[in-house]
C-alpha positions in Angstrom: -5.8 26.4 2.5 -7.7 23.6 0.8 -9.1 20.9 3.0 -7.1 18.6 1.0 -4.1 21.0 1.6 -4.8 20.5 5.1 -4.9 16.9 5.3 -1.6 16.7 3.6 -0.2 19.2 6.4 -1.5 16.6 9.0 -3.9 19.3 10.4 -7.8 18.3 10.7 -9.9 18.6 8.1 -13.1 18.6 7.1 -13.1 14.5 4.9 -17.5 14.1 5.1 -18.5 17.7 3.5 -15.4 18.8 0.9 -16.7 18.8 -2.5 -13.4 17.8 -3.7 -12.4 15.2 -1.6 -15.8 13.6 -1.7 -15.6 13.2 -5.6 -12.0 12.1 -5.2 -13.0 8.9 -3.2 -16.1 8.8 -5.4 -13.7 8.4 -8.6 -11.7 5.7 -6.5 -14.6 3.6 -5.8 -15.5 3.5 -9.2 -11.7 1.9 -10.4 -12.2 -0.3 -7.0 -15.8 -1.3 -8.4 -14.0 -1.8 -11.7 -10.8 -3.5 -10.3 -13.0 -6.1 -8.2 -15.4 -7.3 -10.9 -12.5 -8.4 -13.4 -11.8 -12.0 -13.7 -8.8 -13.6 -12.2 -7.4 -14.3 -15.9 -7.7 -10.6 -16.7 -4.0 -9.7 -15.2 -3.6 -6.9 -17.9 -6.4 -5.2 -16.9 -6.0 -5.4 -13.3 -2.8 -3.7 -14.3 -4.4 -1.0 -16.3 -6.8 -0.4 -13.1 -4.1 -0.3 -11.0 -1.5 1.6 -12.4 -4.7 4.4 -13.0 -5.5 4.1 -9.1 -2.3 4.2 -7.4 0.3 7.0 -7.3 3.1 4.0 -8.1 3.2 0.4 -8.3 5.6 -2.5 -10.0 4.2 -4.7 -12.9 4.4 -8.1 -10.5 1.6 -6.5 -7.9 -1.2 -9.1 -7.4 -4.1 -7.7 -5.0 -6.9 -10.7 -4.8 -9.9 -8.7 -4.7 -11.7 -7.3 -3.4 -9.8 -4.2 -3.0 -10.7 -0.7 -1.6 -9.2 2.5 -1.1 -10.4 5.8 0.2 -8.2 8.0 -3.1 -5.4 5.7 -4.3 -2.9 8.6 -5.3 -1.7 8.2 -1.7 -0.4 4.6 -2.2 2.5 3.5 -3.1 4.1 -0.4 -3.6 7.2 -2.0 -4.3 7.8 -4.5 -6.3 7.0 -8.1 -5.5 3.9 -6.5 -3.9 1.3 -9.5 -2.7 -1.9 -8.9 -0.6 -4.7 -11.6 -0.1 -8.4 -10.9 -0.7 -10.3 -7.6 1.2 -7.6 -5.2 1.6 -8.5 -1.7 2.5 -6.4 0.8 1.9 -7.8 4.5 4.3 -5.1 6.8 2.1 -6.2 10.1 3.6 -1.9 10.1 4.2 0.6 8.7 2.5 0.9 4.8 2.3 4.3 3.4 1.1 4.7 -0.2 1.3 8.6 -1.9 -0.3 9.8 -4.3 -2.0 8.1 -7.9 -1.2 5.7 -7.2 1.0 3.1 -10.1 1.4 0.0 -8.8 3.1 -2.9 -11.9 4.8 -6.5 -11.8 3.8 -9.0 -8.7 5.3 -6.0 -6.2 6.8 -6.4 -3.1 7.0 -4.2 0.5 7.2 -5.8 3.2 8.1 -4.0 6.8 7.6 -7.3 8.4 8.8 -8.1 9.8 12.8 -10.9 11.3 14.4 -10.3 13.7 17.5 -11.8 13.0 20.6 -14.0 15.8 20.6 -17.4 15.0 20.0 -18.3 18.3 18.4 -15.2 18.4 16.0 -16.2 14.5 14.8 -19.5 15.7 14.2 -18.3 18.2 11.8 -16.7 15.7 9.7 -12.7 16.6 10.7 -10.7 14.1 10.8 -6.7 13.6 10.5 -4.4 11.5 8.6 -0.9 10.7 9.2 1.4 8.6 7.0 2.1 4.8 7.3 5.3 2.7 5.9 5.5 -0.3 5.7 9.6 -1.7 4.8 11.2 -4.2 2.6 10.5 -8.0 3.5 7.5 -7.3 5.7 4.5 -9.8 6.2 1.5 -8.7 7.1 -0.7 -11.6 8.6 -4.6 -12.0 8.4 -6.6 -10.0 9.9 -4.2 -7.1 10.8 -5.5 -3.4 11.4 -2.2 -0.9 10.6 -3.5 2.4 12.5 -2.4 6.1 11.5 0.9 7.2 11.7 2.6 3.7 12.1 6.1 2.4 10.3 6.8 -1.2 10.2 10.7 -1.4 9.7 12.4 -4.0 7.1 12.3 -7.7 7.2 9.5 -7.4 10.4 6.6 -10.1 11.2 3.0 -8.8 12.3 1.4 -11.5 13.6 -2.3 -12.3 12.7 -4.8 -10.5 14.2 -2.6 -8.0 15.8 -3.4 -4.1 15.9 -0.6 -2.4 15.8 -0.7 1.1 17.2 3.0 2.2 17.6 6.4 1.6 15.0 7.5 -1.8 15.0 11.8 -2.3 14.5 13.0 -3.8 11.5 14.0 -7.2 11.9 11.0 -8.2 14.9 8.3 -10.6 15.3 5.3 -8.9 16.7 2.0 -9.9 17.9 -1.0 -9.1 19.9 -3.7 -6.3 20.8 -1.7 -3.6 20.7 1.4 -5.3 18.4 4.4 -5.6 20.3 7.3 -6.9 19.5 8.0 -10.4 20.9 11.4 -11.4 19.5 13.8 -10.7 16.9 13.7 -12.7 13.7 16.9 -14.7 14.1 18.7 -15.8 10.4 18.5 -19.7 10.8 19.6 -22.2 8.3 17.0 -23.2 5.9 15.8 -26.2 5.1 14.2 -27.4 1.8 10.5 -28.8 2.1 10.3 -30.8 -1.2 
């Protein structure tokens, strides 16, 4: 078994000395590099380097950079897909994000784990386990999204927050660890004009 084949199993894995996977992320650093030194009227090519990086992604994605990933071929986004400058991305796993997701400036999800074990870190294993993210989700600033953690539909994360364990659709939540607070009652809207 491949150490890539093991990461996909969710079994450790050697990520610091695999030939493969260290030219992998090398490759995706390069299309970051690439992605974060075009200009902001340069939405074609943004495009381009996106659609090269990521397993899937709609034509109305807009990531401010910069932007970093470990692969990119993990990731996946809906459409109406919006994430403020310096996102990282850790795809060692799976990340799927929906449809209109709005994501605050320097957040982070992170698919990748170390064990415990001093020895076993050493060695360069780590884990990965997926992360989703629904439909309707906002993400804001300065949010850490740790291994193995799905936000449901239409949910809140509050800035700041570190969310270690699922959050149900539908819930505001905050705080270090992210808990949910409240559910995110429909109200009637009002129109700011």
């Amino acid at each position: 078994m491949t150490e890539k084949e093991k990461a996909a199993a969710g079994l450790l894995y050697d990520a610091n000395y695999d030939p493969q996977l260290i030219e992998e992320r090398a490759q995706a650093k390069d299309l970051c590099l690439d992605y974060n030194l075009t200009r902001s009227s340069q939405k074609e090519e943004r495009l381009r380097l996106l659609r090269t990086l990521l397993a899937s992604c709609g034509e109305d994605i807009v990531i401010e950079p910069p932007f970093y990933v470990d692969y990119g071929y993990n990731i996946r986004t809906g459409k109406g897909f919006y994430a403020n400058h310096n996102l990282v991305i850790l795809d060692c796993a799976p990340v799927t994000f929906g449809d209109h997701v709005f994501i605050g400036p320097n957040c982070c999800f992170s698919t990748a784990g170390h064990p415990l074990d001093v020895a076993q870190r050493n060695a360069g294993l780590e884990y990965a386990k997926p992360i989703t993210i629904g439909n309707n989700v906002w993400i804001g600033a300065g949010v850490q999204v740790l291994p193995g953690v799905t936000i449901g539909d239409n949910a809140v994360i509050g800035a700041g927050s570190v969310v270690t364990k699922d959050i149900p659709a539908g819930m505001l939540a905050v705080g270090v660890p992210c808990r949910p607070v409240r559910q995110i009652a429909e109200k009637p809207r009002r129109m700011i004009l």
